[in-house]
DSSP file (Angstrom, degrees, kcal/mol; ACC not computed):
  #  RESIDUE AA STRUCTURE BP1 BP2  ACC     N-H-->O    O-->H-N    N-H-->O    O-->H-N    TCO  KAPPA ALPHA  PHI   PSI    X-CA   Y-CA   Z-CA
    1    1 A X              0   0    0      0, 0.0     2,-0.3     0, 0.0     0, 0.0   0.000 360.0 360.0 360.0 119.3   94.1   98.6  119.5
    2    2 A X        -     0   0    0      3,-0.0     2,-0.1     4,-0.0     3,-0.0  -0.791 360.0-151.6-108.3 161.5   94.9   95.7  116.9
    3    3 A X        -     0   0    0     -2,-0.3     4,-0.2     1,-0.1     5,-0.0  -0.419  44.0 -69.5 -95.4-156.2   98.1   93.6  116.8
    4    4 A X  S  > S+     0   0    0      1,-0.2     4,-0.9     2,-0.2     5,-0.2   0.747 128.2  49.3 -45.3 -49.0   99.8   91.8  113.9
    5    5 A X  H >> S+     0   0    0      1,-0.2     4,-2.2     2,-0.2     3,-1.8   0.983 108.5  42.7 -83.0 -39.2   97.4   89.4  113.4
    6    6 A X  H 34 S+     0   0    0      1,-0.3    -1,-0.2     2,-0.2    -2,-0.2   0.643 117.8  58.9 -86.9  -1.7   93.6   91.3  113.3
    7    7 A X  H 3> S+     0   0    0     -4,-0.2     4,-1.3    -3,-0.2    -1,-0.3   0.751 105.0  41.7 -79.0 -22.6   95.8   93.7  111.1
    8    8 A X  H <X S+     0   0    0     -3,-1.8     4,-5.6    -4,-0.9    -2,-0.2   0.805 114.6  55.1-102.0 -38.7   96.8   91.0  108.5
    9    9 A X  H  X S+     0   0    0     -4,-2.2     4,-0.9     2,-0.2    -1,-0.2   0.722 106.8  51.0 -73.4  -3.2   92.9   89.7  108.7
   10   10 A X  H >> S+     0   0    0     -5,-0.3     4,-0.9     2,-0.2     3,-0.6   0.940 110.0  47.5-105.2 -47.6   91.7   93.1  107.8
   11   11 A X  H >X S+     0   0    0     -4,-1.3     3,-3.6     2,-0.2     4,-1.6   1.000 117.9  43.4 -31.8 -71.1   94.1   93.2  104.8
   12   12 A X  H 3X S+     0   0    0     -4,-5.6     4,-1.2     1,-0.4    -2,-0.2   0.574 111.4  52.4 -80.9   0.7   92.9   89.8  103.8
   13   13 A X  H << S+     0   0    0     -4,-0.9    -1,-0.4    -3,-0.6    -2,-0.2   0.639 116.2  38.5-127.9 -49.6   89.5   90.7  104.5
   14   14 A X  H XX S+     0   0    0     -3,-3.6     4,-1.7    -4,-0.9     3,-1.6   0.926 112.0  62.2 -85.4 -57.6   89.9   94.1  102.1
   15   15 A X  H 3X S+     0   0    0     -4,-1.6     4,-1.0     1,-0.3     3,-0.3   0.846 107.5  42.6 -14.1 -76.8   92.0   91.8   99.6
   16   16 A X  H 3< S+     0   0    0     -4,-1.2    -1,-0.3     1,-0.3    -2,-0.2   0.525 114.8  49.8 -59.0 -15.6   88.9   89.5   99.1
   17   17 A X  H <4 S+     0   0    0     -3,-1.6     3,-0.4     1,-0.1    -1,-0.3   0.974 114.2  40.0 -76.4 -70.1   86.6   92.2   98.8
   18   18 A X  H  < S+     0   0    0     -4,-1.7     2,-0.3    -3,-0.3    -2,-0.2   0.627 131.4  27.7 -80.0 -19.8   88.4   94.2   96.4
   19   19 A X     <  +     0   0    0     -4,-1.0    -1,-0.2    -5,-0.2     3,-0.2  -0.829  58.7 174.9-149.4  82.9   89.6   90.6   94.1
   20   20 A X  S    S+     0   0    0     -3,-0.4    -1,-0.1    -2,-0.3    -2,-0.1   0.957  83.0  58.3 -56.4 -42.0   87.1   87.9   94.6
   21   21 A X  S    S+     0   0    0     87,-0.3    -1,-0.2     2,-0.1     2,-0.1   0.442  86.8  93.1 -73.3   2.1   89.1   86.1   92.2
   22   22 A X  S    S-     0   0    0     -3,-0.2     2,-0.4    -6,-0.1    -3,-0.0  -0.498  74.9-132.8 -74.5 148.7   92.3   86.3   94.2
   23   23 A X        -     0   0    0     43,-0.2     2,-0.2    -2,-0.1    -2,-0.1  -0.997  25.1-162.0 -83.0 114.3   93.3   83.3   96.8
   24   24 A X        -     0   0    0     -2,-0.4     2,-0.3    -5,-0.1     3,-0.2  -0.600   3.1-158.7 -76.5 137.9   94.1   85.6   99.8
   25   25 A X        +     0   0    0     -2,-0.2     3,-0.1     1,-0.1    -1,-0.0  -0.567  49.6 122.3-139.6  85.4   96.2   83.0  102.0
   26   26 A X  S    S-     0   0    0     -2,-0.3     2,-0.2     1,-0.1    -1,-0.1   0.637  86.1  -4.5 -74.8 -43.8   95.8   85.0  105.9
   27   27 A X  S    S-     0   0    0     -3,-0.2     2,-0.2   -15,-0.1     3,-0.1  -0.731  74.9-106.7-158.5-176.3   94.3   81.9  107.3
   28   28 A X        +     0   0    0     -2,-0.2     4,-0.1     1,-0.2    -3,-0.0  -0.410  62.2 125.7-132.2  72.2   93.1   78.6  106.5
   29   29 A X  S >> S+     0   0    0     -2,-0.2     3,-2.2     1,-0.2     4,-1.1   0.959  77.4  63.2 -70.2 -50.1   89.3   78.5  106.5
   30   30 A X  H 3> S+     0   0    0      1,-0.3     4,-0.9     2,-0.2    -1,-0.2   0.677  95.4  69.8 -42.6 -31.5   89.5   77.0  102.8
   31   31 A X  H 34 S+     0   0    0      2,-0.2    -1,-0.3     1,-0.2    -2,-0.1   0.494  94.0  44.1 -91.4   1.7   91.2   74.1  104.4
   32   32 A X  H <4 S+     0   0    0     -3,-2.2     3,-0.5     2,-0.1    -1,-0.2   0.581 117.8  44.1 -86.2 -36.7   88.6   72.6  106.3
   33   33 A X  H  X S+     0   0    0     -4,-1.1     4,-0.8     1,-0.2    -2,-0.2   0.831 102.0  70.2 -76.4 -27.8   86.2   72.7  103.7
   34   34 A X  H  X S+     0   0    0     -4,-0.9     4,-2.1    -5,-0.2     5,-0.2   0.579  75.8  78.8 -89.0   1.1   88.5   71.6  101.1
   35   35 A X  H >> S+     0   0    0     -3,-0.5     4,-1.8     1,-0.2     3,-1.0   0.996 102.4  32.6 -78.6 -62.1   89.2   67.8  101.9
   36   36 A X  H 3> S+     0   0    0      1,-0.2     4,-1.7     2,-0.2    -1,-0.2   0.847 125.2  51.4 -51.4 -20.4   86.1   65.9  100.6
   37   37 A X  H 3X S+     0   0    0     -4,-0.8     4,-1.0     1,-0.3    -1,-0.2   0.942 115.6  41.5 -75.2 -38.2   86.1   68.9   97.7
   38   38 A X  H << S+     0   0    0     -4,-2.1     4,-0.4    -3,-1.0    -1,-0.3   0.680 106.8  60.6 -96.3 -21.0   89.7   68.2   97.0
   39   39 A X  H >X S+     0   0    0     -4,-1.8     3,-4.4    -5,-0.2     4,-4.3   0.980 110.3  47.9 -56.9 -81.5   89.3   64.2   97.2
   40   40 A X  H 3X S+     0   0    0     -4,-1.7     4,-1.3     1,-0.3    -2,-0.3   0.563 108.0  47.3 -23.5 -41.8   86.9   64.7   94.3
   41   41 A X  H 3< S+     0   0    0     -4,-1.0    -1,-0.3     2,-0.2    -2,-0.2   0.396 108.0  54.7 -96.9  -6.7   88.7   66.8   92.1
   42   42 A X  H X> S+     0   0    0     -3,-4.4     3,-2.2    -4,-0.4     4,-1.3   0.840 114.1  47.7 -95.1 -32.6   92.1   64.5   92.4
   43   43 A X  H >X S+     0   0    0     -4,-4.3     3,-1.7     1,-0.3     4,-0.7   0.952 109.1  51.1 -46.1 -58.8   89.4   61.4   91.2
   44   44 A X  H 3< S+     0   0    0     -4,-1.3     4,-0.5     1,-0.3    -1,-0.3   0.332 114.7  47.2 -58.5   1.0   88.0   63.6   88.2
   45   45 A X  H <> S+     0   0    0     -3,-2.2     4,-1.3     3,-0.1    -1,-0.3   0.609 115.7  41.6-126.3 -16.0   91.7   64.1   87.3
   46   46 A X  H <X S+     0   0    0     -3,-1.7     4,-0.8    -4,-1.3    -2,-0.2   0.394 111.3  50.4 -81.0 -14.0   92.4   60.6   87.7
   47   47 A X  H  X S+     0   0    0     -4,-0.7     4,-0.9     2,-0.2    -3,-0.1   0.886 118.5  49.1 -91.4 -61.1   88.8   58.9   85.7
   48   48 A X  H  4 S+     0   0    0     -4,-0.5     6,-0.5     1,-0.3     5,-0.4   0.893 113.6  45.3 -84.0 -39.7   90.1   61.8   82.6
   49   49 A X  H  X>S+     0   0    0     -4,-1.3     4,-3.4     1,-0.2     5,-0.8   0.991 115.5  45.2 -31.9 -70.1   94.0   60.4   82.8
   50   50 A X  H  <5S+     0   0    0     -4,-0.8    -2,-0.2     2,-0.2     2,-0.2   0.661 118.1  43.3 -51.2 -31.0   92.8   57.0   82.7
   51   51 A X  T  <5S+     0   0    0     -4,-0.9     2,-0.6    -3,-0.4    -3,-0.1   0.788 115.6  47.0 -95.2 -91.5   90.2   57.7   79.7
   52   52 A X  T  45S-     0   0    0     -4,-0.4    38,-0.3     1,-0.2    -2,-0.2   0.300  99.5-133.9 -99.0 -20.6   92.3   59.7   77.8
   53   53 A X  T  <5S+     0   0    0     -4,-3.4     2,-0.2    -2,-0.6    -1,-0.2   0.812  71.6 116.2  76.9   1.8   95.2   57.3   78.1
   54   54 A X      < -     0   0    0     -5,-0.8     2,-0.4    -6,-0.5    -1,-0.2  -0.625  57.5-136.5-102.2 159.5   97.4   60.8   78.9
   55   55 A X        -     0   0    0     -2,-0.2    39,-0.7    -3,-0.1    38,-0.5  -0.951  13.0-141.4-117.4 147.8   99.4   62.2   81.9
   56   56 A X        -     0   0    0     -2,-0.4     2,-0.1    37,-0.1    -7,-0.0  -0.956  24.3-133.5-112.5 145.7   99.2   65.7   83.0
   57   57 A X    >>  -     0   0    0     -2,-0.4     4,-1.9     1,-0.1     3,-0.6  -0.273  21.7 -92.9-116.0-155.3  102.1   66.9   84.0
   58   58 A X  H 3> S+     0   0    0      1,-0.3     4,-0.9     2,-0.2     5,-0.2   0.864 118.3  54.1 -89.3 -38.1  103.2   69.0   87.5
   59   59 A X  H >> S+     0   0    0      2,-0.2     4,-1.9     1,-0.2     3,-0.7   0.923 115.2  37.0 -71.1 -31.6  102.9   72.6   85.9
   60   60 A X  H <> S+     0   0    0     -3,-0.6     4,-4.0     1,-0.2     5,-0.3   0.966 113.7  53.8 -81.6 -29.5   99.1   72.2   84.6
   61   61 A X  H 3X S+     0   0    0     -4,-1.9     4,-1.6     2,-0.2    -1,-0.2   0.733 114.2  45.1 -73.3 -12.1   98.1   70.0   87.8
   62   62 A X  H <X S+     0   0    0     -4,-0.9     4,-0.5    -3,-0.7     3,-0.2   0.892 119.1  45.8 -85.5 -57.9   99.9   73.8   90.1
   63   63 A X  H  < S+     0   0    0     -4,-1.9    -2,-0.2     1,-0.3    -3,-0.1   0.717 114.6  44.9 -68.9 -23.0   97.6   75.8   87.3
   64   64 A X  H >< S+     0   0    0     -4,-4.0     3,-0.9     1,-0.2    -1,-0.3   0.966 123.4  36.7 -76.4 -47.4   94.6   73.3   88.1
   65   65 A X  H 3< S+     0   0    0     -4,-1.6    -2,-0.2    -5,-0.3    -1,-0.2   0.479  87.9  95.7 -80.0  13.9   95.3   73.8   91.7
   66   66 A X  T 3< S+     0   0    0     -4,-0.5     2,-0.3     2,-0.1    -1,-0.2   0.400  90.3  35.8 -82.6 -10.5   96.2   77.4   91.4
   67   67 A X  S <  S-     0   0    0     -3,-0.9   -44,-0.1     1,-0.1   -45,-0.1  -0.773 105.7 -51.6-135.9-178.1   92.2   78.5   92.5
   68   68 A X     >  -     0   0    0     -2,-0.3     4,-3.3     1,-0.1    -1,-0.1  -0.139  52.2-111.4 -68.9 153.9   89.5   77.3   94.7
   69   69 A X  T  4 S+     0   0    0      2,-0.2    -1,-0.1     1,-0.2    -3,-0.0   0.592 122.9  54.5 -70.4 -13.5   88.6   73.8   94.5
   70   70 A X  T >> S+     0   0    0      2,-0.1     3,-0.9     3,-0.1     4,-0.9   0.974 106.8  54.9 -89.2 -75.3   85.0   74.8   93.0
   71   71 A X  H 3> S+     0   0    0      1,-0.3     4,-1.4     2,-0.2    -2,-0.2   0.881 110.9  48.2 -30.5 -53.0   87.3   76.9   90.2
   72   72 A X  H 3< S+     0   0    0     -4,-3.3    -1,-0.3     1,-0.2    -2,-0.1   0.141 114.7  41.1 -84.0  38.5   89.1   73.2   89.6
   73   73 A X  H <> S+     0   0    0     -3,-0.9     4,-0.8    -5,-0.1     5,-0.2   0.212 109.3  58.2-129.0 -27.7   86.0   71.3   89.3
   74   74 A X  H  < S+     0   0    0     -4,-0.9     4,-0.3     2,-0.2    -2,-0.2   0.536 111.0  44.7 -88.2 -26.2   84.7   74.2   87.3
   75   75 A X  T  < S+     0   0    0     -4,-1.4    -1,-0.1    -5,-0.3    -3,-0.1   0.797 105.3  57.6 -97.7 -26.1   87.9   73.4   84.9
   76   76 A X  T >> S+     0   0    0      2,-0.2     4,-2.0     3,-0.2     3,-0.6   0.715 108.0  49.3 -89.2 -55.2   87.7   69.4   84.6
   77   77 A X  H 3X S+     0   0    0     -4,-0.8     4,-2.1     1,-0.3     5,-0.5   0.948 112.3  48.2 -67.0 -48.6   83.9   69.7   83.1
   78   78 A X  H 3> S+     0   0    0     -4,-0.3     4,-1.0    -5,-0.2    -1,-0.3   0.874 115.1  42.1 -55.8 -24.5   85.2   72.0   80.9
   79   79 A X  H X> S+     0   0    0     -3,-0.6     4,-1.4     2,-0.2     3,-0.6   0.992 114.7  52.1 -61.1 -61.4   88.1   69.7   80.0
   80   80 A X  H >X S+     0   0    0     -4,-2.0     3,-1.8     1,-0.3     4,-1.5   0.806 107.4  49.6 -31.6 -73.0   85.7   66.8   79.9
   81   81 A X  H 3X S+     0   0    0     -4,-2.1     4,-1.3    -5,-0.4    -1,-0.3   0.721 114.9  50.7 -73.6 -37.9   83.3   68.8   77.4
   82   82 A X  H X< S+     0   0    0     -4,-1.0     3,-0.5    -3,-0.6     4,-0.4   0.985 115.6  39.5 -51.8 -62.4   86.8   69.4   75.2
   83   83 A X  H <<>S+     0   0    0     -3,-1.8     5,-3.2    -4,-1.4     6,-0.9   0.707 116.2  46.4 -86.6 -22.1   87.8   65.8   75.2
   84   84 A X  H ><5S+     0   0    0     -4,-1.5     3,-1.1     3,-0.2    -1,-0.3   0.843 111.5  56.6 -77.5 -35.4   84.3   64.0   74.6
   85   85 A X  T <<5S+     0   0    0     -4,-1.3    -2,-0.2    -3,-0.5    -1,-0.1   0.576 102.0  57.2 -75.7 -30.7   83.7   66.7   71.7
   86   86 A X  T 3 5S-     0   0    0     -4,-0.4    -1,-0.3     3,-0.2    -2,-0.2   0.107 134.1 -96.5 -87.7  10.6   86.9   65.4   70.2
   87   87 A X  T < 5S-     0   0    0     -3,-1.1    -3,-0.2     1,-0.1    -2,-0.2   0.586  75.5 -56.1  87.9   0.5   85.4   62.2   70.1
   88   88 A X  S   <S+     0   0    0     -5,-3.2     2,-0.3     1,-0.3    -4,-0.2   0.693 105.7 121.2  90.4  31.9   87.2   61.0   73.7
   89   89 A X        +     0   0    0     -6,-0.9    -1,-0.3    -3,-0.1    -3,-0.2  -0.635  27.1 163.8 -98.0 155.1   91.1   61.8   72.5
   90   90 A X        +     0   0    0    -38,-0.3     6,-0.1    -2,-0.3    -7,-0.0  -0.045  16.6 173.9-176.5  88.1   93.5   63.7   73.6
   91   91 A X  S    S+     0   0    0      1,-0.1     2,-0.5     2,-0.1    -1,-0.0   0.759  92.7  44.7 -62.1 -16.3   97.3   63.5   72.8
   92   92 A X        +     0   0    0      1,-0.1     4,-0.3     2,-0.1    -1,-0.1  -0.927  64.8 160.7-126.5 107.2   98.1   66.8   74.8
   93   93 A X  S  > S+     0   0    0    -38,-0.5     4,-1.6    -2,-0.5     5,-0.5   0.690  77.7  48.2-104.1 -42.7   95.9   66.2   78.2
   94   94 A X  H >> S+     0   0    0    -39,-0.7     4,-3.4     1,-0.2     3,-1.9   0.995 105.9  55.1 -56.6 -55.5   98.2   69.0   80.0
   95   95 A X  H 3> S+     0   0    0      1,-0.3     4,-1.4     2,-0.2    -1,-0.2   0.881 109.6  46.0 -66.6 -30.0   98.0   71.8   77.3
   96   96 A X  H 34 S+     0   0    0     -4,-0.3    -1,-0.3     2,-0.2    -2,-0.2   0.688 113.6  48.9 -91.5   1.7   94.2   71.9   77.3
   97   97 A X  H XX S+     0   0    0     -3,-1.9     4,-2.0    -4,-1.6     3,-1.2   0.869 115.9  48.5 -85.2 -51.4   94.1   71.9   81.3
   98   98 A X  H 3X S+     0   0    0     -4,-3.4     4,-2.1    -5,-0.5    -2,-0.2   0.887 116.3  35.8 -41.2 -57.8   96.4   74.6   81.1
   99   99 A X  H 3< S+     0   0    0     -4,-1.4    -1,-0.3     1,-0.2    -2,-0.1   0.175 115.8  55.9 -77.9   5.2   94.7   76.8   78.4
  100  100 A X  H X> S+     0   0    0     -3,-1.2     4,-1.0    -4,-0.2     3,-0.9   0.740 110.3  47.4-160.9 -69.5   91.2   75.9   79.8
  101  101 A X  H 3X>S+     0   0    0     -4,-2.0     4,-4.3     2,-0.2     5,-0.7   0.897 111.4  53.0 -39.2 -50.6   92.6   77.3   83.4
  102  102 A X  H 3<5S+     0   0    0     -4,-2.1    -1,-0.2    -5,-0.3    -2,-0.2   0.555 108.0  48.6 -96.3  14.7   93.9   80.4   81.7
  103  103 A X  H <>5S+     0   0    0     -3,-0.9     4,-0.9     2,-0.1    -1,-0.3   0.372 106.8  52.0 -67.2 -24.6   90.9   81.1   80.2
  104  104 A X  H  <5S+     0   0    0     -4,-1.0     4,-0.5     2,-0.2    -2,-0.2   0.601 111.7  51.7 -88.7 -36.0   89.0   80.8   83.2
  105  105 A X  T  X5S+     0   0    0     -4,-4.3     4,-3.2    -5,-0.4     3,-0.3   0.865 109.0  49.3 -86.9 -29.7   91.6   83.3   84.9
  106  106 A X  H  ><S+     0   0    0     -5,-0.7     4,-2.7     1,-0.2     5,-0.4   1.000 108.7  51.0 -50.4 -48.1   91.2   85.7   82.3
  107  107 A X  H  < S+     0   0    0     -4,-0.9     4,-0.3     1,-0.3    -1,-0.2   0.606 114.4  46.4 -71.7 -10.8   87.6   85.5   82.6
  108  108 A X  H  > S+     0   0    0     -4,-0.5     4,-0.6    -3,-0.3     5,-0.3   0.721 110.3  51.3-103.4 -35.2   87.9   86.1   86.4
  109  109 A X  H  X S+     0   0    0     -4,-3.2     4,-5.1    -5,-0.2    -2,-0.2   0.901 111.5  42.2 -84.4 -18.2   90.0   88.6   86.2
  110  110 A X  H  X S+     0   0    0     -4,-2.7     4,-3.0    -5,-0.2     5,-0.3   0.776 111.3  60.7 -86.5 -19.2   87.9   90.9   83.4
  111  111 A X  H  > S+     0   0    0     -5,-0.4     4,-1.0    -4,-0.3     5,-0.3   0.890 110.1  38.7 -64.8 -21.7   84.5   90.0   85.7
  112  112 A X  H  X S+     0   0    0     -4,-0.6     4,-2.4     2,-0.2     3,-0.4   0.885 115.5  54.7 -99.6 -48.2   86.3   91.9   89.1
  113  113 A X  H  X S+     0   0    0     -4,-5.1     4,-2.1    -5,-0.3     5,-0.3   0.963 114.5  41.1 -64.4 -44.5   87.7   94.7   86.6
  114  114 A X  H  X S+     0   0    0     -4,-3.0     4,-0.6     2,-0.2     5,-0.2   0.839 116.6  45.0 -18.9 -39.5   83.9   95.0   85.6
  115  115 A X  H >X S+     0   0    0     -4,-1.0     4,-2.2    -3,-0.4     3,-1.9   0.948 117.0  49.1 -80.2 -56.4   82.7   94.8   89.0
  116  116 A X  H 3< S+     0   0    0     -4,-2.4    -2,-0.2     1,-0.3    -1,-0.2   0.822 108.8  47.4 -29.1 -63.9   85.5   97.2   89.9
  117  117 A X  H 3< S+     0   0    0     -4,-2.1     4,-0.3    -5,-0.3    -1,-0.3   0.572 109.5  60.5 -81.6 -18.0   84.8   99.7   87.2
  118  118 A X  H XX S+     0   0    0     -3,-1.9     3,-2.6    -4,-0.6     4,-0.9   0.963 108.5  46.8 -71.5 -63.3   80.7   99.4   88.4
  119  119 A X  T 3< S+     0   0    0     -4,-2.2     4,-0.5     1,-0.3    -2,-0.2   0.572 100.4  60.7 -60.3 -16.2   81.7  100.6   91.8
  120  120 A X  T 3> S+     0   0    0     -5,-0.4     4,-1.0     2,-0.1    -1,-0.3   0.693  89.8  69.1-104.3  10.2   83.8  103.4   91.0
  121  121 A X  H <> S+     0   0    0     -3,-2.6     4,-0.8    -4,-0.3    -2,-0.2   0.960 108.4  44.2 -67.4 -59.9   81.0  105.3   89.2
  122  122 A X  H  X S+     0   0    0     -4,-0.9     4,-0.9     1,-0.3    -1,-0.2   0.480 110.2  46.3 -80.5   0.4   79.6  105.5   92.7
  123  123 A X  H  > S+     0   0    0     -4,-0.5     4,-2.5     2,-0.2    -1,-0.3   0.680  97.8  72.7-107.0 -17.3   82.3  106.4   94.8
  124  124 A X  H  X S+     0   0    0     -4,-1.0     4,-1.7     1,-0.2     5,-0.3   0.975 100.6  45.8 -39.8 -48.1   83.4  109.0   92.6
  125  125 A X  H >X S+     0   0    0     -4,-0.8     3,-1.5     2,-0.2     4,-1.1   0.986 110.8  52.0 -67.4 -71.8   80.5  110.9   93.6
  126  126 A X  H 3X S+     0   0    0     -4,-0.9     4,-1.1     1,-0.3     3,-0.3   0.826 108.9  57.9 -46.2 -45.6   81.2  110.1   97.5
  127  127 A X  H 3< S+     0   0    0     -4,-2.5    -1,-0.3     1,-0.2    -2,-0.2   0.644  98.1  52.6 -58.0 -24.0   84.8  111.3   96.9
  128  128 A X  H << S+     0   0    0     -4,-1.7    -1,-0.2    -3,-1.5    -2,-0.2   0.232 112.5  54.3 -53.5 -20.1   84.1  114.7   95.7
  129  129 A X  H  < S+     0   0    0     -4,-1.1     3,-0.2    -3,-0.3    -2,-0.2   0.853 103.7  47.9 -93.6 -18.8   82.2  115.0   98.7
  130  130 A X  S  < S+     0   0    0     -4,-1.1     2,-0.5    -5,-0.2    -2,-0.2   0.618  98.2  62.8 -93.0 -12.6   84.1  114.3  100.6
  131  131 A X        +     0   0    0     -4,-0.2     3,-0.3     1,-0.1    -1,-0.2  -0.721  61.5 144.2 -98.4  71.4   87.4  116.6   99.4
  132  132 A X        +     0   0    0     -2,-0.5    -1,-0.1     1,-0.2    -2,-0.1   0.396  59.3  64.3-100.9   7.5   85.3  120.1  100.2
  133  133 A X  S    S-     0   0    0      2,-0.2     2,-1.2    -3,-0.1    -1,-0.2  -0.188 119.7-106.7-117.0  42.4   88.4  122.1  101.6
  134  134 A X  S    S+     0   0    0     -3,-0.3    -3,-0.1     1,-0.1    -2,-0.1  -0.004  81.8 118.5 110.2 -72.2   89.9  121.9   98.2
  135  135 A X        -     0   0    0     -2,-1.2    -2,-0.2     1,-0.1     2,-0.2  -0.083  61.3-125.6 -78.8 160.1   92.8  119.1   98.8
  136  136 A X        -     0   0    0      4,-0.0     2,-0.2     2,-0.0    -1,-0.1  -0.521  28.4-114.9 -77.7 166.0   92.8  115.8   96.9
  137  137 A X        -     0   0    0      1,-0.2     3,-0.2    -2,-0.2    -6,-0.0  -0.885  19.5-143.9 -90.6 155.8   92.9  112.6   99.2
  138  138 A X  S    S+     0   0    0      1,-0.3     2,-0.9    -2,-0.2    -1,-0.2   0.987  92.4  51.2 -73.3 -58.1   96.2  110.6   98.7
  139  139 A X  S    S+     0   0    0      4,-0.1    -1,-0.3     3,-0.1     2,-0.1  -0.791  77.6 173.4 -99.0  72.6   94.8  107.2   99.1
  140  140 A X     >  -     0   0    0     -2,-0.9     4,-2.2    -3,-0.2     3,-0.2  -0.329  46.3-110.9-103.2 148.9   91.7  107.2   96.7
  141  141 A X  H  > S+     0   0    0      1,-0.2     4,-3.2     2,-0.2     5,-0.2   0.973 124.9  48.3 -55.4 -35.8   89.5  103.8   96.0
  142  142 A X  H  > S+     0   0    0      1,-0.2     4,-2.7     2,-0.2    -1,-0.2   0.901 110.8  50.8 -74.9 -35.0   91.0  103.8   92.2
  143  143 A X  H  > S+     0   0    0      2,-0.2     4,-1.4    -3,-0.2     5,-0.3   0.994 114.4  44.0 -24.5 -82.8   94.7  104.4   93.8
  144  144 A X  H  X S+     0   0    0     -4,-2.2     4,-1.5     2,-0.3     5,-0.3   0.724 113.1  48.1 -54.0 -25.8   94.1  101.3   96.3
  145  145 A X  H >X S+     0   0    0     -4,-3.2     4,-1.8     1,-0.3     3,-0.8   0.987 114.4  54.6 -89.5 -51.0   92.5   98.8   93.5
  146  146 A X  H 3< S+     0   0    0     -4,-2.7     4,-0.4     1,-0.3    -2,-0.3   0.731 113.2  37.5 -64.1 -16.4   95.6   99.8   91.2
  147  147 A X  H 3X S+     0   0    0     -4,-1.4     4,-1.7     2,-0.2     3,-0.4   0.748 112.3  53.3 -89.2 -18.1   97.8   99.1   93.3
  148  148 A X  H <X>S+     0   0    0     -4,-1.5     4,-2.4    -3,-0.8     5,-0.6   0.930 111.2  56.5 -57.6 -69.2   96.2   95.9   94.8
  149  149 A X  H  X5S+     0   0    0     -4,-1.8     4,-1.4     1,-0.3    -1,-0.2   0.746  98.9  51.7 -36.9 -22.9   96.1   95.0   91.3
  150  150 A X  H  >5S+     0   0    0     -4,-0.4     4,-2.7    -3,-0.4    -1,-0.3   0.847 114.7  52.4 -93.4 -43.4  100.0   95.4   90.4
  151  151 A X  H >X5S+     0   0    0     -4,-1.7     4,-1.8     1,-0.3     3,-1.7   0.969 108.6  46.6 -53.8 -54.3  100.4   93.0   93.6
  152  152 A X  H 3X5S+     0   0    0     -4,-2.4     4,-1.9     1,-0.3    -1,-0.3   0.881 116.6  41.8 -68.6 -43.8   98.2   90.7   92.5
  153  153 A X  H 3X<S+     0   0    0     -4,-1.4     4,-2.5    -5,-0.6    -1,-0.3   0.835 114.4  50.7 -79.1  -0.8   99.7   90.5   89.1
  154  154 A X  H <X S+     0   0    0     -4,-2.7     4,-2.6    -3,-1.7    -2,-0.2   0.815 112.3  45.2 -86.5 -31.3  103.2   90.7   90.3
  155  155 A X  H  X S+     0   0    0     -4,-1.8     4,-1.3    -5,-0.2    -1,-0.2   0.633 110.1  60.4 -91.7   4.9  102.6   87.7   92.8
  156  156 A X  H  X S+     0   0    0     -4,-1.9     4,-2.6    -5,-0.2    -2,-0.2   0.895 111.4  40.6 -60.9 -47.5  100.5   85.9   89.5
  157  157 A X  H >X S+     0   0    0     -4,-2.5     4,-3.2    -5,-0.3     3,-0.6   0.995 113.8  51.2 -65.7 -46.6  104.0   86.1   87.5
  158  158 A X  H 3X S+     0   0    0     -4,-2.6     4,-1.2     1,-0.2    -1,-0.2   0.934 114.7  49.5 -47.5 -48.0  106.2   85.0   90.6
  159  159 A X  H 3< S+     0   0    0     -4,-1.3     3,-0.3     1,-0.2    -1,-0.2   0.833 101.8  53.2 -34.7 -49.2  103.8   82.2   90.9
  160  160 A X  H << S+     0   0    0     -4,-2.6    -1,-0.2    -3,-0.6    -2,-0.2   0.893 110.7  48.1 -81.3 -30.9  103.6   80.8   87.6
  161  161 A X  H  <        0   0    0     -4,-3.2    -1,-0.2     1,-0.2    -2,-0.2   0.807 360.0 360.0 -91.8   9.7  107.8   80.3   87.3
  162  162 A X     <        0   0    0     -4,-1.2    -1,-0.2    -3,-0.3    -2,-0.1   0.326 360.0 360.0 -52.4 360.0  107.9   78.8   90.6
């Protein structure tokens, strides 16, 4: 017998499984860990203002913070590597944190449909065994990751015009 709550951790629990690249937000483990992480990443965003002589403004600084703090750290050396490459300029400091983020979600999202597409090779086989009187099952692994997937992209768009 579960209540409301060990039901909602077992969703976020399946969430994360099925979209590593997702932030499931059930609970707040991330938030204990995340102060020295998150200290760090507001400095690195502050050193590359300060060299670059630019402001980023509120929409790239949601897109920076829009993933795990590792992800935004993961997003500043790539900025860095941009701006040093250009000789240490940068009139548009937001539009390459932006594009530099949404390259990094692209690339997150075609690694979990990889991973995805690895994994259904082998339940195919487990599913066929498991439908031996015939009927199909309604709820199928490929079912649940498309529709996890429509969430996720539907709560991406709601996100981004917030």
């Amino acid at each position: 017998e579960t209540d409301a709550g060990g039901c909602a951790e077992t969703i976020a629990c399946t969430l994360k499984a099925l979209f590593p690249h997702a932030k499931v937000r059930a609970g707040s483990e991330d938030d204990a860990a995340a102060g020295p992480e998150k200290e760090e990443v507001e400095k690195r965003v502050q050193l590359l203002q300060e060299s670059t002589q630019s402001e980023i403004d509120e929409r790239a600084l949601s897109s920076l913070w829009s993933g795990s703090t590792s992800k935004a750290m993961e997003v500043l050396q790539r900025v860095e590597e941009l701006v040093e490459a250009q000789g240490g300029t940068c009139r548009n400091l937001s539009s390459m944190l932006q594009s530099v983020c949404r390259k990094m979600e692209r690339k997150m999202i075609a690694d979990a449909k990889a991973k995805a597409a690895e994994g259904e090779a082998g339940d195919d086989a487990a599913r066929k065994h498991k439908q031996d009187d015939g009927k199909e099952e309604y709820w199928t692994v490929k079912r649940i990751e498309r529709i996890a997937e429509q969430c996720f992209e539907t709560w991406y768009e709601a996100d981004r015009w917030r």
